[in-house]
C-alpha positions in Angstrom: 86.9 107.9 127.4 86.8 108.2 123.9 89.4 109.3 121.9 89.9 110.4 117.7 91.8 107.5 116.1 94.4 107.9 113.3 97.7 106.4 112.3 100.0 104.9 114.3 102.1 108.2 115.8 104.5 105.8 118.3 105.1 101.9 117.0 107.3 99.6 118.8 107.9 96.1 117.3 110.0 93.4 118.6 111.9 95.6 121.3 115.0 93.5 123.0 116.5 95.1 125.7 119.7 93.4 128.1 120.8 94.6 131.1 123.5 92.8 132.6 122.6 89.5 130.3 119.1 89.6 131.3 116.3 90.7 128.9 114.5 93.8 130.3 112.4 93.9 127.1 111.7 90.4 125.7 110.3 91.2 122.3 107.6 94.2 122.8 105.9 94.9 120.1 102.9 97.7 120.7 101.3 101.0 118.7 99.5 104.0 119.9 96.7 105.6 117.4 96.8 109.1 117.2 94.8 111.0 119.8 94.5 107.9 121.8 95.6 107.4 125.7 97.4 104.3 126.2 98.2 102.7 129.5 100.5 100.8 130.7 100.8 98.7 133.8 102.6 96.1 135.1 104.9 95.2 138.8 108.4 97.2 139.1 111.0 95.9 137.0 108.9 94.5 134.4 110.6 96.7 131.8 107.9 99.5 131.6 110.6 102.3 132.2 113.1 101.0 129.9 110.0 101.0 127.7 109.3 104.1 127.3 113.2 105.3 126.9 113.6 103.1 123.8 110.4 104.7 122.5 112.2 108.6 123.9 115.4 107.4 121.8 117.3 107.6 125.0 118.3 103.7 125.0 118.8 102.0 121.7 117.4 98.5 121.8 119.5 95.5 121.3 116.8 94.3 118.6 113.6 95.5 117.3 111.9 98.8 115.7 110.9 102.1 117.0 109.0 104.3 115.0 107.7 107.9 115.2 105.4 109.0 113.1 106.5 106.0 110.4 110.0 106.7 110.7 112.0 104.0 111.9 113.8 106.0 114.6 117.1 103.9 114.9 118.0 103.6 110.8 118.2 107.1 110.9 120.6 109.9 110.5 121.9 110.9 114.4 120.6 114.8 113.6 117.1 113.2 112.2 117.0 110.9 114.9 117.2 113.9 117.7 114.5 115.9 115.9 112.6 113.3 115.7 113.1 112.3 119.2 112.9 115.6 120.4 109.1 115.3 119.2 108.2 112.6 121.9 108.2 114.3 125.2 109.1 112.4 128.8 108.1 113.3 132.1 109.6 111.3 134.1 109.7 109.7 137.3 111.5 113.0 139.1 111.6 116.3 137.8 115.0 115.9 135.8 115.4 119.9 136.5 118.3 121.7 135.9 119.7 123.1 138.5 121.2 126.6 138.1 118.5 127.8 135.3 115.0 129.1 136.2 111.7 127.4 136.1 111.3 129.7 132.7 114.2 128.6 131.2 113.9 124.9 132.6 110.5 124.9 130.8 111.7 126.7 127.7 114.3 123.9 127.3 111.8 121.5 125.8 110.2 123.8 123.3 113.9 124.5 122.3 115.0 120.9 121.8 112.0 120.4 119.5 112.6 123.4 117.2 110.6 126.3 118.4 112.7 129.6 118.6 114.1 130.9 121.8 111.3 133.8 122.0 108.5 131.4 121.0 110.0 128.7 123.8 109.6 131.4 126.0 106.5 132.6 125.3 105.3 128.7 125.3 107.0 128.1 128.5 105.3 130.9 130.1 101.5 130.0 129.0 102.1 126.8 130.5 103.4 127.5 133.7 100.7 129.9 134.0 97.7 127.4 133.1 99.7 124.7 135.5 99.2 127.5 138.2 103.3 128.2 138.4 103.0 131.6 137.0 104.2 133.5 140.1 107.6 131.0 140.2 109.1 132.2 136.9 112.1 133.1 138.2 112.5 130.9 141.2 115.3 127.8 141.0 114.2 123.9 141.2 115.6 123.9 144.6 112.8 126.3 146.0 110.3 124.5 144.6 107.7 121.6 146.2 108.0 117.8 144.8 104.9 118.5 143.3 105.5 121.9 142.4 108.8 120.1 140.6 106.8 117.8 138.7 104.0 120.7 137.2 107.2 122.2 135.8 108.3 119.3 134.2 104.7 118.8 132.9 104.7 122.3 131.4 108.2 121.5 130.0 106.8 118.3 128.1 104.0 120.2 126.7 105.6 123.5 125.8 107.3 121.4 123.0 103.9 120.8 121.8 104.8 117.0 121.0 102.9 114.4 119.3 103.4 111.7 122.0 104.3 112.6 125.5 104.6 109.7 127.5 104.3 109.6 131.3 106.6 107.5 133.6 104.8 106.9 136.6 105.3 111.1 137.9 103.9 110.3 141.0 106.4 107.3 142.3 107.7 109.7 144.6 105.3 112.3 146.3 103.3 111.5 148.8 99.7 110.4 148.8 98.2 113.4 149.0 100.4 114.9 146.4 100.3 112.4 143.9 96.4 112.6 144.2 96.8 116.1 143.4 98.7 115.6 140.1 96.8 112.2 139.2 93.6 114.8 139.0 95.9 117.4 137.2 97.0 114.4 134.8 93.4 113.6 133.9 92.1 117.4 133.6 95.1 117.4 130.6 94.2 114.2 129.0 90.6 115.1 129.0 91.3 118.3 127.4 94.6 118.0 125.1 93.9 115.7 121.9 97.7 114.9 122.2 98.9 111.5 121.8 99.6 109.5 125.6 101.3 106.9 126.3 100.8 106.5 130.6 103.3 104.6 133.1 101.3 104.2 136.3 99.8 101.6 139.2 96.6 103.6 139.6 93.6 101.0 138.1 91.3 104.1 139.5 92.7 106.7 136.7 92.9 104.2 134.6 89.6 103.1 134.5 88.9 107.1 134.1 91.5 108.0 131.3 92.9 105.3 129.3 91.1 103.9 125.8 93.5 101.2 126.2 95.4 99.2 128.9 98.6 97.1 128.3 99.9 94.7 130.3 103.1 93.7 130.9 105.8 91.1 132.8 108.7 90.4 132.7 109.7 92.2 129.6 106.6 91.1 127.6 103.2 92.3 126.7 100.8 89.8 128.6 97.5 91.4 128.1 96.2 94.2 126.1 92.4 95.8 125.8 90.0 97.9 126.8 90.7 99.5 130.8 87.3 98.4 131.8 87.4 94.6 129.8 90.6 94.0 131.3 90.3 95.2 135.0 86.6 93.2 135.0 87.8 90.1 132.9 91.7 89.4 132.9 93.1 86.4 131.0 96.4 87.0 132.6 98.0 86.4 135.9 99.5 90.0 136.2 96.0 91.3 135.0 94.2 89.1 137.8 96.3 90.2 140.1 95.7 93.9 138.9 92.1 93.4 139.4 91.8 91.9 142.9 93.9 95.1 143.8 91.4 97.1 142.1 88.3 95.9 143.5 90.1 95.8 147.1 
């Protein structure tokens, strides 16, 4: 797909990361245009979550720049740094819902955190739990809910902030097949329509071939590979990319 380039909204450059002594990230350096869908692959462990939390502001990286919209997130203020932050939205691998709130006001969290007033959260949190077909669960707690009914919420949260970036980590690691497929279509119906800024955790060369203007590789807590979904998944120059494309062609 084609998508409206523009600045850099999300720049990462020289991201260190260590767990334990080891390096997680490994100097990552990558930027995503605004408008465009970015995705990024890789096997488990290769730093792709840890990734994406650095970029959230959720982990501070040992080394290395992160910045939003040309602000270098970590030299910042702590207030300007959670505003900023708050601008980047995550869904993540599970729903992350709170327990004891509603799915309104689980949604309405998000718009909150990035601003909006209560009302407005509410209003926002409403249109998009209605368009993600959750319209009759208002009221209902995350308990009651489906896996995948759990993640639409979580979805609506992310975009009820209205974010420049939202990046995805991998939301369908833990439904089953049929589930995830259901949400992998819902995924690409949003990015086909939205012109928001995406930056896409997944193992699905299918949708990615289908959604992404871009495909990054990555092991071992470095960028390996990094082009065009179609030039990359046809003609890897790297290992993890080879491997990538025998999967996909199997």
């Amino acid at each position: 797909m084609a998508a409206a380039r523009g600045p850099f909204v999300l720049e990462a450059e020289g991201l260190v990361r260590h767990f334990g002594g080891r390096p997680v990230l490994d100097g990552v350096s990558l930027s995503v245009a605004r408008g465009e869908t970015v995705i990024l692959m890789g096997p488990s462990g290769c730093g792709k979550s840890t990734l994406l939390r650095c970029l959230k502001g959720l982990i501070q990286p040992d080394a290395g720049t992160v910045r939003i919209e040309g602000e270098d997130l970590w030299a910042l203020p702590e207030a300007r740094r959670r505003d900023l932050a708050a601008h980047v939205a995550m869904v993540f691998q599970r729903p992350q819902l709170v327990g004891h709130l509603s799915v309104l006001e689980n949604t309405a969290l998000g718009a909150a955190a990035a601003g909006i007033p209560w009302p407005e959260a509410y209003e926002r949190a409403a249109m998009w739990l209605s368009a993600l077909e959750l319209g009759r669960h208002l009221d209902r707690r995350p308990a009651e809910l489906s896996g995948g009914e759990g993640q639409r919420v979580a979805i609506a949260r992310a975009l009820a902030a209205d974010p420049s970036v939202v990046l995805w980590d991998e939301p369908t690691s833990h439904l089953d097949p049929m589930l995830a497929a259901d949400l992998l279509q819902l995924m690409e119906e949003l990015i086909g329509r939205l012109r928001t800024t995406m930056l896409v955790v997944t193992h699905q060369p299918g949708f990615t071939a289908r959604v992404g203007d871009r495909l990054i590789l990555m092991d071992r807590g470095q960028v390996v590979e990094s082009g065009p979904p179609a030039r990359v998944l046809a003609r890897p120059t790297s290992e993890v990319g080879r491997r990538l494309a025998r999967l996909a062609a199997a």
